[in-house]
N, C-alpha and C positions, 0 to 999 in steps of 0.2 A: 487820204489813203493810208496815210499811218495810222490815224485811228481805226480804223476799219481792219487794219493787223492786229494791231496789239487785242481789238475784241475776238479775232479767233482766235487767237491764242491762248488766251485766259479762257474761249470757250472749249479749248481742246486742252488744256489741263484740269480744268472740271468735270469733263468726261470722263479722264486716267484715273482721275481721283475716284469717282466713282463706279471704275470700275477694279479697282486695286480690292482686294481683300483687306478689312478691317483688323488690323492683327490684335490689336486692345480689346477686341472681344470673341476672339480666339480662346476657347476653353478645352485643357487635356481634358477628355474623359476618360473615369475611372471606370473598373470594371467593380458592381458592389460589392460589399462585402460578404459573403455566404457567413449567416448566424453558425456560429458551431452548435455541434449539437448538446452540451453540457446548457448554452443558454436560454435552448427551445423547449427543455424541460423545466415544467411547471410543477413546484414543488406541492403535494397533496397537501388539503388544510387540513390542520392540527385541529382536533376534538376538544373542547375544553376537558381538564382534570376532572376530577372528584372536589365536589368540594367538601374542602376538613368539617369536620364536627367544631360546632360555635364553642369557645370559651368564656368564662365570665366575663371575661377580657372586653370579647368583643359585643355580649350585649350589654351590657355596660355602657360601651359607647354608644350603641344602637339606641340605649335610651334618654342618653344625653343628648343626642344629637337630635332627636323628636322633643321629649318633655322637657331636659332642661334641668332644673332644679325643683320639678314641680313635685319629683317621686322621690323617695329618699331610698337610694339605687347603692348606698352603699353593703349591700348584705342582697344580693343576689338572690332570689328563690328559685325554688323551682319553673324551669322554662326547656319548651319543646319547638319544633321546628315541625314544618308544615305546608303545604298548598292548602290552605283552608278556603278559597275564592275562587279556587279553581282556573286560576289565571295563568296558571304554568308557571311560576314564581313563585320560590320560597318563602315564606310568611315567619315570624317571630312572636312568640306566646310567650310571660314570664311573666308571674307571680308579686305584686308588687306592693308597696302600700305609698300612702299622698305625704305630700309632705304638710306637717298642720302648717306654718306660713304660709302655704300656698294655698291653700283650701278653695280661696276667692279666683284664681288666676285656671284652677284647672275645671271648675264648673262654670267659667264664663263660659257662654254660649258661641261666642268668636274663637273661642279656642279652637290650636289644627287639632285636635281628636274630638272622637264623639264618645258619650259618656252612655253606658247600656245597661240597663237590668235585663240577663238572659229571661231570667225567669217570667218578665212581665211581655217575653215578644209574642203576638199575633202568629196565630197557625191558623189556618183555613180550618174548618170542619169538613169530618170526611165525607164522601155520598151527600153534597151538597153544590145544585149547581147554579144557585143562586146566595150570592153570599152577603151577607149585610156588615160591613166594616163599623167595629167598633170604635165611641171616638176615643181620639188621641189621649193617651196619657199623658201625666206633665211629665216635664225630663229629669231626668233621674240627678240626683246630689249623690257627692262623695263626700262621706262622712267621715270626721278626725278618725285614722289608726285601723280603720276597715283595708282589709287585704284586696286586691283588686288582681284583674288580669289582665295587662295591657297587651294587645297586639300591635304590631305592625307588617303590612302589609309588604309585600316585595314588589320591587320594582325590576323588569329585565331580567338578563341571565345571572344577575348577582343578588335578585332577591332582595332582602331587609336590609344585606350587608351596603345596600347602593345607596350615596349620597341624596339621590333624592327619593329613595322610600320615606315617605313623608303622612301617607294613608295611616291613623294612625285610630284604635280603639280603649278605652278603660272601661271595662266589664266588672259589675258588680256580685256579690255571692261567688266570688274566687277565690275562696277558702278550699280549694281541692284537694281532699284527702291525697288524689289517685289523680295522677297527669300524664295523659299517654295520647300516641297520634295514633289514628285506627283510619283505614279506606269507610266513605261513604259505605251505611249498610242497605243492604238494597229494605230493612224493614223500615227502615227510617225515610223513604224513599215512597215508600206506604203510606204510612200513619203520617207522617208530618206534611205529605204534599209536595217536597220538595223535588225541582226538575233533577232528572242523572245527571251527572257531569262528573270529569276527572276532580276528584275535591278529596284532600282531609276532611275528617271532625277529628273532636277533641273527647276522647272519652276520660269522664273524672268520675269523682265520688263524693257528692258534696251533702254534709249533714246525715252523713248513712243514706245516701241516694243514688243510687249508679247510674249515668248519662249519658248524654253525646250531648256536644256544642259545637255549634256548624252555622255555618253562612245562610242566609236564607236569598240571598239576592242585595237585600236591601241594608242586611242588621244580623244582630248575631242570636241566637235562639238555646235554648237550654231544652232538651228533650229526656223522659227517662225509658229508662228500659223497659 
């Protein structure tokens, strides 16, 4: 009979217990915090600047940082700036010559750039709508002390100035009297075949020859007036 006690007992304080309030998980509630209003405004994005006008400075390193030691970069020439690929990215055009140790390093064919005689690119014929592709020419050599035009290509909104613009061209017949950035013309648009798009050419004056030099899609082309 005493055991039979002490079991309600112990069963009637395990009832209490579970019916007591657990105060160990008992939580104040807070009322939240109302965002002020200075933290709910979203500050409008900032435009990117203007950007400066290149200095020698900086193609300079533009070309160090693509060719290396292959151009001998120290006498700057003439160099324009440009969309010439029509990629919405500013492009890098500059006047340049090889350097003779290098001669072997910048016409390897593994080289990061590609080596181009405007003068020899392929243009469609016009009122023809059947076209027979001439074959390939060999690839163009750079010869000791010949003046040259290397481009690089931009990359994003920083253009050529971006570490990894790395697209990189050496054009031959870049002796240009006359180096200026001109809008795509729509005659050139004509005669050459090429599709519209937002794009530079390069208008020069090579050999007493007045031009444009423009992207074709693939390679770089030499047109004249």
């Amino acid at each position: 009979m005493t055991q039979i006690f002490r079991v309600g007992i112990c069963c009637t304080l395990l009832s209490l217990a579970a019916c007591a309030p657990d105060k160990s998980t008992e939580r104040s509630v807070e009322a939240p915090i109302q965002p002020s209003a200075a933290a709910t405004e979203v500050a409008p994005p900032q435009s990117p600047g203007p950007v400066p006008p290149p200095t020698a400075a900086d193609v300079r390193g533009a070309l160090q940082r693509v060719f290396g030691d292959d151009l001998t970069n120290k006498q700057i020439g003439t160099f324009v700036t440009g969309d010439f690929d029509g990629d919405r990215s500013q492009d890098l055009a500059v006047v340049v010559r090889p350097n003779a140790a290098r001669l072997r390093d910048i016409n390897d064919p593994l080289a990061n750039w590609i080596v181009e005689d405007p003068s020899r690119a392929y243009l469609p014929p016009q009122n023809q709508t059947v076209v027979h592709l001439p074959p390939k020419p060999p690839a163009a050599q750079v010869r000791r002390g010949e003046p040259l035009l290397a481009i690089i290509h931009g990359y994003g909104p920083d253009g050529w100035r971006d570490p990894q613009a790395r697209q990189a061209y050496l054009l031959k017949n870049g002796s240009a009297e006359h180096l200026a950035v001109d809008d795509l013309p729509r005659q050139l648009m004509t005669l050459a075949g090429v599709v519209p798009g937002e794009r530079n050419v390069i208008a020069e004056r090579v050999q007493g020859r007045s031009g444009f030099l423009f992207w074709t899609g693939a390679a770089y082309a030499w047109h004249p007036l």
